[in-house]
N, C-alpha and C positions, 0 to 999 in steps of 0.2 A: 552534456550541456547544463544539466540542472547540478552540477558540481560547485560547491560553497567554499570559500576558506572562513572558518570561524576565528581561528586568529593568528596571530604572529607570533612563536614561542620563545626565546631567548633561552638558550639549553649552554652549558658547559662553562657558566660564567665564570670565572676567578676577580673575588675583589680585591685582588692584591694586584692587578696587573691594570695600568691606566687606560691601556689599548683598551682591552676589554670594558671597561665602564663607555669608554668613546665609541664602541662599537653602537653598544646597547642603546645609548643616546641618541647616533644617527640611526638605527633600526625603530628609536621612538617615534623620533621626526619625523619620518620618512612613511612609516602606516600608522602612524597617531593613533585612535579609536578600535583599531586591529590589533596592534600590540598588547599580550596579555601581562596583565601586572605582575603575575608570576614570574619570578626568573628563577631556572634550576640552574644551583652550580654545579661545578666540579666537583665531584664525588670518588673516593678510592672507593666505598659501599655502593655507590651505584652501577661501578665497572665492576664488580665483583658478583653483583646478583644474578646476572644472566649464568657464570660459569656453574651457581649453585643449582639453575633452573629454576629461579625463582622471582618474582616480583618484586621490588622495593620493599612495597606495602607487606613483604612478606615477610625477606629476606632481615631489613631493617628499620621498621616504617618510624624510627623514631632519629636516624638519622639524618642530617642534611638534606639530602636525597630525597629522603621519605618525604620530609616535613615539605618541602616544595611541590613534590606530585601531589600529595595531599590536596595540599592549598591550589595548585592549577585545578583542580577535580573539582574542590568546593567554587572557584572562581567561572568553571564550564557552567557546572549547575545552576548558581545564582545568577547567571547570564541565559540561562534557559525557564528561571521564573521558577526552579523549582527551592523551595523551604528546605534550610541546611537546620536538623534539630541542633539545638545548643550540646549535647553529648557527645554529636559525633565532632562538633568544630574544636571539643577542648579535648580530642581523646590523641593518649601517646604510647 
């Protein structure tokens, strides 16, 4: 009962595909202040990390991928009041 949703994720996006942006738009609309600014795309390094057994952050944290969870991570944080140092928000 004391179960939260913090937000609304928008995972697998392709911006080459109209649906896809139209998706995103009506998932804006529709949880407004829920939906996180973050959107991950589609990633071949993202689908490939798991088979390495490893994390993004791990595997490729400087692609696509990476660069997205990154930024959801810092975007959690800053929504929980806590101070992103300037080092870690420019690191690749």
């Amino acid at each position: 009962p004391a179960l939260a949703i913090e937000g609304v994720l928008i995972t697998m996006f392709s911006s080459r595909l109209s649906l896809a942006q139209q998706v995103a738009d009506e998932v804006r609309s529709f949880f407004k202040e829920q939906a996180f600014e973050t959107i991950i795309p589609r990633s071949v390094r993202l689908a490939e990390a798991p088979s390495h057994g490893l994390p993004i952050s791990a595997y490729d944290p400087s692609s696509s991928g990476g660069i997205a969870y990154r930024a959801l991570a810092e975007e959690l944080l800053r929504g929980d009041g806590v101070a992103i140092p300037r080092a870690a928000r420019n690191k690749d």
